[in-house]
HTML snippet that shows the backbone in 3Dmol.js (N, CA, C, O; Angstrom):
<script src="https://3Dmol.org/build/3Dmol-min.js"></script>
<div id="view" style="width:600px;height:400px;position:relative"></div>
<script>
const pdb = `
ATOM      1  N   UNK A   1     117.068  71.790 117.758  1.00  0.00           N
ATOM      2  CA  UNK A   1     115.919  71.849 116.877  1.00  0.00           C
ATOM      3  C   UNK A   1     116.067  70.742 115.827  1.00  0.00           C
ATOM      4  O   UNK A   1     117.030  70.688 115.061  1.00  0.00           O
ATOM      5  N   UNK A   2     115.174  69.967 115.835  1.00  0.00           N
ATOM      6  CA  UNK A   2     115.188  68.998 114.678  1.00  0.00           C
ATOM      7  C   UNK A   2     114.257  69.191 112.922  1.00  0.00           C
ATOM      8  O   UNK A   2     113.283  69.923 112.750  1.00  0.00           O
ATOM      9  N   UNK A   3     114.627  68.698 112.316  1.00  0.00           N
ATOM     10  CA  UNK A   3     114.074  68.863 111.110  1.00  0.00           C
ATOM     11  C   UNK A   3     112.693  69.242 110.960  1.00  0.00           C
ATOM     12  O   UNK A   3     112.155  69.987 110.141  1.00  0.00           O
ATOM     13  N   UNK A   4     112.294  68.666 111.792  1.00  0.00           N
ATOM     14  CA  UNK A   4     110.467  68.450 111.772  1.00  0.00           C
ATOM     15  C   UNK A   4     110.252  70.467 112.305  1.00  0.00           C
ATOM     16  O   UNK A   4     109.552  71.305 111.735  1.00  0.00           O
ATOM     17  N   UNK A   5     111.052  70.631 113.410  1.00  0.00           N
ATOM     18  CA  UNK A   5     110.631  71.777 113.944  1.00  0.00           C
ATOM     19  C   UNK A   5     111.197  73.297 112.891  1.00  0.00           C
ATOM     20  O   UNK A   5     110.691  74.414 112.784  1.00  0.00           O
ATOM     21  N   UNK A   6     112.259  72.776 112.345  1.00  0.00           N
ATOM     22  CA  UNK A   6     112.873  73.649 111.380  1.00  0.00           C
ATOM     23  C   UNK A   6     111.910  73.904 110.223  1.00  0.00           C
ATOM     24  O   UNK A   6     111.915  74.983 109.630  1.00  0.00           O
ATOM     25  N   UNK A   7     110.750  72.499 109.775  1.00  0.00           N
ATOM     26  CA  UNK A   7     110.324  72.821 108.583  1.00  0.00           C
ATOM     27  C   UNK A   7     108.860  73.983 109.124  1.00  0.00           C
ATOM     28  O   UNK A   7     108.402  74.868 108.401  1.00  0.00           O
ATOM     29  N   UNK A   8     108.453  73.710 110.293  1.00  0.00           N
ATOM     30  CA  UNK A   8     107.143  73.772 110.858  1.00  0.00           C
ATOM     31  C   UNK A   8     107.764  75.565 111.049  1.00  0.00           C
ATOM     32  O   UNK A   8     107.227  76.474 110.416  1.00  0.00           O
ATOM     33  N   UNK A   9     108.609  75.740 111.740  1.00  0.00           N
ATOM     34  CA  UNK A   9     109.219  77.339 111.448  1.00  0.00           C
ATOM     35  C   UNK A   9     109.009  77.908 110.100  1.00  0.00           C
ATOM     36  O   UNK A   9     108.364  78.946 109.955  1.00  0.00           O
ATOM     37  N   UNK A  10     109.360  77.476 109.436  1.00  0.00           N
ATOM     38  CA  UNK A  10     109.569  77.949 107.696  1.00  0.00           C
ATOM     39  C   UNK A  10     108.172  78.210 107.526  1.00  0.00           C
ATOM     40  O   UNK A  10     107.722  79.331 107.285  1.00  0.00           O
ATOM     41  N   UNK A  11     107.336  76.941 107.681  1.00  0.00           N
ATOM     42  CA  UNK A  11     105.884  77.564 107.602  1.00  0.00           C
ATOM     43  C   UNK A  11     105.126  78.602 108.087  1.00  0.00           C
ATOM     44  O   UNK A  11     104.262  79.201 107.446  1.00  0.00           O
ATOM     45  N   UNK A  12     105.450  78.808 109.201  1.00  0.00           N
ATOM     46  CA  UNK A  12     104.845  79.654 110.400  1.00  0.00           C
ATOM     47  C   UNK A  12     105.534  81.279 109.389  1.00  0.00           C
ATOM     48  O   UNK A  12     104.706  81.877 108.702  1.00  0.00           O
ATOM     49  N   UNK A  13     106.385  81.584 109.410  1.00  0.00           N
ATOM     50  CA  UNK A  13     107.015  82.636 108.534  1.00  0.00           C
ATOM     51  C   UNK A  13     106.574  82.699 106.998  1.00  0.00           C
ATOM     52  O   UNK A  13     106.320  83.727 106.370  1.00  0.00           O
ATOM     53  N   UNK A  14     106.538  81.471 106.558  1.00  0.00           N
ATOM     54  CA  UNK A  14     105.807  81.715 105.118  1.00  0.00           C
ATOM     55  C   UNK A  14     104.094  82.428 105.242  1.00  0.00           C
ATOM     56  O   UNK A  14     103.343  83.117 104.551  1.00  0.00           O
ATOM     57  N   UNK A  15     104.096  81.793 106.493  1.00  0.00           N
ATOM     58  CA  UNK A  15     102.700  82.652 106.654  1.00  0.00           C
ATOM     59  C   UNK A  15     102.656  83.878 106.667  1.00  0.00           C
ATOM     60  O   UNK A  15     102.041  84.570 105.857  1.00  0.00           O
ATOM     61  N   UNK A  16     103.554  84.407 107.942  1.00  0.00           N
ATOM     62  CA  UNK A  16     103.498  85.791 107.701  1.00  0.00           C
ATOM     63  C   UNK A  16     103.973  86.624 106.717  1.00  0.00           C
ATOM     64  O   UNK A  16     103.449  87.647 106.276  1.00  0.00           O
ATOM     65  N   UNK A  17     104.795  86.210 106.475  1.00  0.00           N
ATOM     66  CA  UNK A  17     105.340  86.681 104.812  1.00  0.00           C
ATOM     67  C   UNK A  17     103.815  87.256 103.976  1.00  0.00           C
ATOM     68  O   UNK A  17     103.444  88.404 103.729  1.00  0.00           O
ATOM     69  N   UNK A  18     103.188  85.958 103.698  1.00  0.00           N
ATOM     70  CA  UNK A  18     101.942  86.048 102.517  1.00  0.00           C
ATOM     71  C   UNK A  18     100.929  86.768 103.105  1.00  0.00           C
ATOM     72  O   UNK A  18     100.197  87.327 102.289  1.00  0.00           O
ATOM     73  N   UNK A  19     100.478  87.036 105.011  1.00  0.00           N
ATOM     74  CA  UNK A  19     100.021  87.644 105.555  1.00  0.00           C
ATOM     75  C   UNK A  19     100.175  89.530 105.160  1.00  0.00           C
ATOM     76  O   UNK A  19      99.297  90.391 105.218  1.00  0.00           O
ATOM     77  N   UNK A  20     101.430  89.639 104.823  1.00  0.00           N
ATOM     78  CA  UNK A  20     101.531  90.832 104.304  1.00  0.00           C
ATOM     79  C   UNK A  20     101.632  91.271 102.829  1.00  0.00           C
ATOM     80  O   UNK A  20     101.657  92.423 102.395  1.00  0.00           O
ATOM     81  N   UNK A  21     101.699  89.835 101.994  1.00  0.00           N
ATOM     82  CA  UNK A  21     101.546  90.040 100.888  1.00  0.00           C
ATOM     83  C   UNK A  21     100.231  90.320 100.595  1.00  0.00           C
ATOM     84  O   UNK A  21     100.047  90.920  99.536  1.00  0.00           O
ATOM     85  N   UNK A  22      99.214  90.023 101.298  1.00  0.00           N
ATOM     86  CA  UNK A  22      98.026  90.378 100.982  1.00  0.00           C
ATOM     87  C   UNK A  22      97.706  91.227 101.618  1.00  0.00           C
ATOM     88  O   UNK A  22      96.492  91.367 101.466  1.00  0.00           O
ATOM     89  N   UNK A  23      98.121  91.982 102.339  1.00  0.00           N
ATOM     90  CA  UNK A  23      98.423  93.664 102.980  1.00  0.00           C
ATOM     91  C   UNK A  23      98.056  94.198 101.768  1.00  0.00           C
ATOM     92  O   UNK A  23      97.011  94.565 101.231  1.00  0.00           O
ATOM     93  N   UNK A  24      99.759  94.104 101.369  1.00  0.00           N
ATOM     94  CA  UNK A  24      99.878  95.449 100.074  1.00  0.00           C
ATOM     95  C   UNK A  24      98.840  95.226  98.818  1.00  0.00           C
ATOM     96  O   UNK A  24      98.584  96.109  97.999  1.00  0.00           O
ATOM     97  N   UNK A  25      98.320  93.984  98.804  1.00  0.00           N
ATOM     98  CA  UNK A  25      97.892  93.430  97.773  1.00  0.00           C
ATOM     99  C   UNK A  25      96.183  94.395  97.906  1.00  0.00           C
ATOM    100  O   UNK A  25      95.524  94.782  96.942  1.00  0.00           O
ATOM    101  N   UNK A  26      95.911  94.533  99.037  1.00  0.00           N
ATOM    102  CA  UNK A  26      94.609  95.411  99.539  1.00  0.00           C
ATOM    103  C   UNK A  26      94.997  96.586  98.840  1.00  0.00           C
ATOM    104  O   UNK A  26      94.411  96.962  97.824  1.00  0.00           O
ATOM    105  N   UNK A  27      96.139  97.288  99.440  1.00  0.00           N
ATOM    106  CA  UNK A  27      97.100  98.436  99.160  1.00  0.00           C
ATOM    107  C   UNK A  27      96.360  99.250  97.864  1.00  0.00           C
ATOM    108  O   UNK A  27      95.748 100.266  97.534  1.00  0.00           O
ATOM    109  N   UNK A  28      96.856  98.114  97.460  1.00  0.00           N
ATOM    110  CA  UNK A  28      97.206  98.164  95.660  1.00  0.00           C
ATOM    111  C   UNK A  28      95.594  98.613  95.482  1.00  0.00           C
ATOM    112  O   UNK A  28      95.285  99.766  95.181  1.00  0.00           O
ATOM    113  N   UNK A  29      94.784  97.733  95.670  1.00  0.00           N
ATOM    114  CA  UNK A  29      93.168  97.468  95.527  1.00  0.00           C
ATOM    115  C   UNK A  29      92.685  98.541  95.317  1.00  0.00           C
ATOM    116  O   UNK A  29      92.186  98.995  94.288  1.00  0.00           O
ATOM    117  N   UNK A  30      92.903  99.220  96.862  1.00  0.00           N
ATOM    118  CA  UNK A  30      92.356 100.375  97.359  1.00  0.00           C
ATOM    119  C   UNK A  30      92.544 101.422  97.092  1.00  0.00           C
ATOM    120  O   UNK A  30      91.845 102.301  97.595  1.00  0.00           O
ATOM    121  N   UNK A  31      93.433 101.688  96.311  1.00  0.00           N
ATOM    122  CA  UNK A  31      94.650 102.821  95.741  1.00  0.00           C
ATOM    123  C   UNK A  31      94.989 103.808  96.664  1.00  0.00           C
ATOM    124  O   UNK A  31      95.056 105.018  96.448  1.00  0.00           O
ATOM    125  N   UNK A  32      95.255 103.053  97.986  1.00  0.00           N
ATOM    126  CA  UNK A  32      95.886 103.904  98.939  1.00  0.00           C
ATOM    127  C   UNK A  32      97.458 104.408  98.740  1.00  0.00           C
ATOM    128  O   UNK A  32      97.990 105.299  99.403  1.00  0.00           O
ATOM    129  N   UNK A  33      97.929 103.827  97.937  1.00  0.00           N
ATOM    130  CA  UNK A  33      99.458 103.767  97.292  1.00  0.00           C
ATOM    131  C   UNK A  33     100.076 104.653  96.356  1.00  0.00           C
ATOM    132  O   UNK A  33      99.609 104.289  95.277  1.00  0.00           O
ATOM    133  N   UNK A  34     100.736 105.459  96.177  1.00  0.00           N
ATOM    134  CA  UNK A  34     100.789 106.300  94.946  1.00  0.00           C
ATOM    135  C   UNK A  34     101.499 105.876  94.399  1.00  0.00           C
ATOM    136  O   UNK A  34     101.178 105.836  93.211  1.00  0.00           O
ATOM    137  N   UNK A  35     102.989 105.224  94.731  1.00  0.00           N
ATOM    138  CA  UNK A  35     103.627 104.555  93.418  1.00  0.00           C
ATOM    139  C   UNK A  35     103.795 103.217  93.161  1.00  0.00           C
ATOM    140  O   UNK A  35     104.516 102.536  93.891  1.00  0.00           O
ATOM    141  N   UNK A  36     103.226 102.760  92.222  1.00  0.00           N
ATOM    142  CA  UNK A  36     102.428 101.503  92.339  1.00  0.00           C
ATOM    143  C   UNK A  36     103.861 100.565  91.618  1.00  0.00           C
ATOM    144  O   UNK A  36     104.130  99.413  91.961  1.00  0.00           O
ATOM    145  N   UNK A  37     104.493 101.203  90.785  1.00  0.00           N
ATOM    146  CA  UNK A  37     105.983 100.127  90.542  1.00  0.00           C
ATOM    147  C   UNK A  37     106.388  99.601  91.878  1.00  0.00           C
ATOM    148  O   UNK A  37     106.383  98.423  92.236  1.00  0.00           O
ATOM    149  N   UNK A  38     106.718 100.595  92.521  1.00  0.00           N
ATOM    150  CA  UNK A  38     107.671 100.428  94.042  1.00  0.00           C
ATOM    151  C   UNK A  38     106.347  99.077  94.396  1.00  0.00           C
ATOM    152  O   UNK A  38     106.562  97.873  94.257  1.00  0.00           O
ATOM    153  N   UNK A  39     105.213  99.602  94.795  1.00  0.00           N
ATOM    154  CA  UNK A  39     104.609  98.369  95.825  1.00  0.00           C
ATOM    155  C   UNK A  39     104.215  97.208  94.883  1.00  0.00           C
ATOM    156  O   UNK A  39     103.802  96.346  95.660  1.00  0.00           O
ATOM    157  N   UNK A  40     104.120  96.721  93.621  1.00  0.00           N
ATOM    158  CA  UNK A  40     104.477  95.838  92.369  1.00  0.00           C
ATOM    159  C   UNK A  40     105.389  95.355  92.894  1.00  0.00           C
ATOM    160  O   UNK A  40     104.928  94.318  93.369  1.00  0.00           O
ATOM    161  N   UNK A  41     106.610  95.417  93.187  1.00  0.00           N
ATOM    162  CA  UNK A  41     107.786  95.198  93.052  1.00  0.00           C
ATOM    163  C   UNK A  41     108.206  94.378  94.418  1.00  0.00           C
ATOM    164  O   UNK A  41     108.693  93.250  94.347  1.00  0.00           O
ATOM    165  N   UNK A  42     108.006  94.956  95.492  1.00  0.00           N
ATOM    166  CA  UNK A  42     107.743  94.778  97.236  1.00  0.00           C
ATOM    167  C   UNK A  42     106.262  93.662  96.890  1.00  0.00           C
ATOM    168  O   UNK A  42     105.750  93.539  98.003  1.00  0.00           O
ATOM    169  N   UNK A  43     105.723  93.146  96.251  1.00  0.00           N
ATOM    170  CA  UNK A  43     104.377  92.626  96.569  1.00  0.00           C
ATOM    171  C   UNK A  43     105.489  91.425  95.892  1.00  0.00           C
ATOM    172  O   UNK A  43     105.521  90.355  96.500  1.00  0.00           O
ATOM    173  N   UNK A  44     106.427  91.575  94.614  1.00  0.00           N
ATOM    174  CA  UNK A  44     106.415  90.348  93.883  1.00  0.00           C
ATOM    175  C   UNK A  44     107.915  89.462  94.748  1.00  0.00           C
ATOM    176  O   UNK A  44     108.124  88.271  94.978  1.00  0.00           O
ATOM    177  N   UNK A  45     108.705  90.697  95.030  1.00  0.00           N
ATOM    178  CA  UNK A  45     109.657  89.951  96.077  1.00  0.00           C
ATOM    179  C   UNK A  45     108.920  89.369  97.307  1.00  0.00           C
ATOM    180  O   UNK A  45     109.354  88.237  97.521  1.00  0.00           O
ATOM    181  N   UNK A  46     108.003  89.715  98.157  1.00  0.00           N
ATOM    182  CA  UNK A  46     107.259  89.132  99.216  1.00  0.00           C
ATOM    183  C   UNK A  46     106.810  88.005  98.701  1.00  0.00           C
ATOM    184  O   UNK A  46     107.127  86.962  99.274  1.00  0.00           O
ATOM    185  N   UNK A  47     106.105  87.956  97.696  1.00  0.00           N
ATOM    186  CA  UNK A  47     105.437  86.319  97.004  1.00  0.00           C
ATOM    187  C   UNK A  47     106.946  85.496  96.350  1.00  0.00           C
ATOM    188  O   UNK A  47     106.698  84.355  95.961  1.00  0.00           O
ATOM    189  N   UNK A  48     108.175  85.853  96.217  1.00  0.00           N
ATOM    190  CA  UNK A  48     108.748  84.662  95.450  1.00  0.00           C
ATOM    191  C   UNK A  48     109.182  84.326  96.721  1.00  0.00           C
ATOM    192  O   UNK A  48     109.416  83.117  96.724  1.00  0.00           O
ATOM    193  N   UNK A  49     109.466  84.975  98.132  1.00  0.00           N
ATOM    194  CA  UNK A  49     109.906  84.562  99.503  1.00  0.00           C
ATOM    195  C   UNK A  49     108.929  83.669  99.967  1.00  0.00           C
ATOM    196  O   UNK A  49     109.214  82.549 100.392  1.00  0.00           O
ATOM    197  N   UNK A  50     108.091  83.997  99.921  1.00  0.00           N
ATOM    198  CA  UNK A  50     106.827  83.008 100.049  1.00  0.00           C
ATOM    199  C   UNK A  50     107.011  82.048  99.916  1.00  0.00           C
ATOM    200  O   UNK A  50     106.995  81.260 100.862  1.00  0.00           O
ATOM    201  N   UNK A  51     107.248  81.714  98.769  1.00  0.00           N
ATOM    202  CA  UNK A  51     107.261  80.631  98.112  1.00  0.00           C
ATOM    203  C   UNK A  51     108.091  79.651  97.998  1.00  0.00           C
ATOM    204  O   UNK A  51     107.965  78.462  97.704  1.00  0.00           O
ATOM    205  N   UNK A  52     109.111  80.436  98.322  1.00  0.00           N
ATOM    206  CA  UNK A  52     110.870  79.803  98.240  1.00  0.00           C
ATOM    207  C   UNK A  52     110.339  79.255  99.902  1.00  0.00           C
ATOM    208  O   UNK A  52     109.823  78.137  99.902  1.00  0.00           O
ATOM    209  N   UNK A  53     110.411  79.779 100.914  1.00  0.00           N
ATOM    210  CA  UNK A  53     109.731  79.020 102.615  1.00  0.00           C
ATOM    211  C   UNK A  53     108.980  78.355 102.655  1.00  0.00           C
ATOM    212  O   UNK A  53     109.083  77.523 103.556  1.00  0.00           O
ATOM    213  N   UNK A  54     107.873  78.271 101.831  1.00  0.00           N
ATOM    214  CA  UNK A  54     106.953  77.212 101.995  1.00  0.00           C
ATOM    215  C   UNK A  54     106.895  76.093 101.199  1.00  0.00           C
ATOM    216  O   UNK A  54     106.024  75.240 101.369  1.00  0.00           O
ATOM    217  N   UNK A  55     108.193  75.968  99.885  1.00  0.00           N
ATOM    218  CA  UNK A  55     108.533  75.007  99.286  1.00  0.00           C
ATOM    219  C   UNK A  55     109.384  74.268 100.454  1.00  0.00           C
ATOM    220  O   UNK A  55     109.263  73.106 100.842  1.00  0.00           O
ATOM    221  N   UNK A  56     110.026  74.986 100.776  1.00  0.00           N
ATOM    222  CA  UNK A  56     111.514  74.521 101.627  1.00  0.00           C
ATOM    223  C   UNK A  56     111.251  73.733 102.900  1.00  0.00           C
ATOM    224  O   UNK A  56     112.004  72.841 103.290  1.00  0.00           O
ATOM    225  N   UNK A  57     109.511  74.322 103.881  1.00  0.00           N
ATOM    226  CA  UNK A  57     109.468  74.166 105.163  1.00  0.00           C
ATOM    227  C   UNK A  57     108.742  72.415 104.576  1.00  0.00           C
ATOM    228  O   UNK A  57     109.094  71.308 104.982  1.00  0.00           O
ATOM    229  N   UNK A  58     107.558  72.780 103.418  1.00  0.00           N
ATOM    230  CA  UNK A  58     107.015  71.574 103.255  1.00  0.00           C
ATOM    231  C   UNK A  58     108.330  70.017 102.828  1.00  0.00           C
ATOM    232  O   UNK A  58     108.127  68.803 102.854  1.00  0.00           O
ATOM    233  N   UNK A  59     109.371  70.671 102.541  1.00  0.00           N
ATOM    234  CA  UNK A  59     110.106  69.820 101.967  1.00  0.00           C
ATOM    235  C   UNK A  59     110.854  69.306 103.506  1.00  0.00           C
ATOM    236  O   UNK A  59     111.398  68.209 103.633  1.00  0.00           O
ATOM    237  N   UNK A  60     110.764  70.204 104.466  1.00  0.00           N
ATOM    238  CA  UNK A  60     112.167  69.797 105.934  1.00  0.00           C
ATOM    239  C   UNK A  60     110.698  68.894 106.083  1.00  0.00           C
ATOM    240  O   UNK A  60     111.078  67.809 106.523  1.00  0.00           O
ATOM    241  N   UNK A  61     109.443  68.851 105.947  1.00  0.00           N
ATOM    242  CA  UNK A  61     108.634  68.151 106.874  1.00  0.00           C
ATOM    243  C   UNK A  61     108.417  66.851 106.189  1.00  0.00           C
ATOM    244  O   UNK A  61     107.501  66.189 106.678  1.00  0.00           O
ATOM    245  N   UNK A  62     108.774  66.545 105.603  1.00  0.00           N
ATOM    246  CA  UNK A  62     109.003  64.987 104.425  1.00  0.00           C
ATOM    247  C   UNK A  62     110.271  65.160 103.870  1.00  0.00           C
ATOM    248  O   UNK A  62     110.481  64.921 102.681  1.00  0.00           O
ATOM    249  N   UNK A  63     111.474  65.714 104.938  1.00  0.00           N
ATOM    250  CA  UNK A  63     112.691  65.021 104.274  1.00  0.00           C
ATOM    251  C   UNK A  63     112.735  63.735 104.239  1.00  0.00           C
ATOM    252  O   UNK A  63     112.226  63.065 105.137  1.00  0.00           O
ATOM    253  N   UNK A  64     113.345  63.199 103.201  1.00  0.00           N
ATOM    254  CA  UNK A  64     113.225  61.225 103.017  1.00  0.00           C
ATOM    255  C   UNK A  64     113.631  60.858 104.377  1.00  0.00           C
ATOM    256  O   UNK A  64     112.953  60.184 105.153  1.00  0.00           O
ATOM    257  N   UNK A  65     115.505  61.660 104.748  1.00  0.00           N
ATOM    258  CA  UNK A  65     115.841  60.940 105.864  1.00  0.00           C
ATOM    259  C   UNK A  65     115.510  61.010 107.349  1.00  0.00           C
ATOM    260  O   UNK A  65     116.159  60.619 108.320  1.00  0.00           O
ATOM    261  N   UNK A  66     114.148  61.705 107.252  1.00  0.00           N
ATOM    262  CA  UNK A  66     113.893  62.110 108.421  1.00  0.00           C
ATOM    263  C   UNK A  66     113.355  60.950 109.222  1.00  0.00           C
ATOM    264  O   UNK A  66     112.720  59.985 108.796  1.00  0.00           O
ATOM    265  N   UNK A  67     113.650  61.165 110.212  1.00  0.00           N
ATOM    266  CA  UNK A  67     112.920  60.041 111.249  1.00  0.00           C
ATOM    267  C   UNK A  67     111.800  60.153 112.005  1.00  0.00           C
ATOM    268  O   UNK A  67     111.429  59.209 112.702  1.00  0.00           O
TER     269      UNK A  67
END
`;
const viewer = $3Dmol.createViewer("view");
viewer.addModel(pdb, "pdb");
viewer.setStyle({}, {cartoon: {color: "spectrum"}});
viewer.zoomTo();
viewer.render();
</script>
């Protein structure tokens, strides 16, 4: 697997990641949820993962030394 395909992974998963962050994020909406710390909490770890993969995948896909 080369860089290019490693970063294009990261993306593909950052997707689904945020795919379910906006799950719970309905969740929340809808007040299908009763304890709303717990899914707060699960919504804000899902978004900093997010974020941390899709910094990381955009970064493998313009590493400088990539070829």
């Amino acid at each position: 697997m080369d860089i290019k395909q490693w970063g294009e992974n990261y993306l593909l998963e950052a997707n689904r990641i945020y795919d379910r962050f906006v799950r719970l994020k309905q969740e929340r909406v809808s007040g299908n949820y009763t304890n709303f710390y717990d899914l707060d909490r699960r919504m804000q770890i899902l978004y900093d993962i997010y974020l941390e993969m899709k910094h990381t995948g955009q970064y493998l896909l313009h590493y400088p030394g990539r070829k």
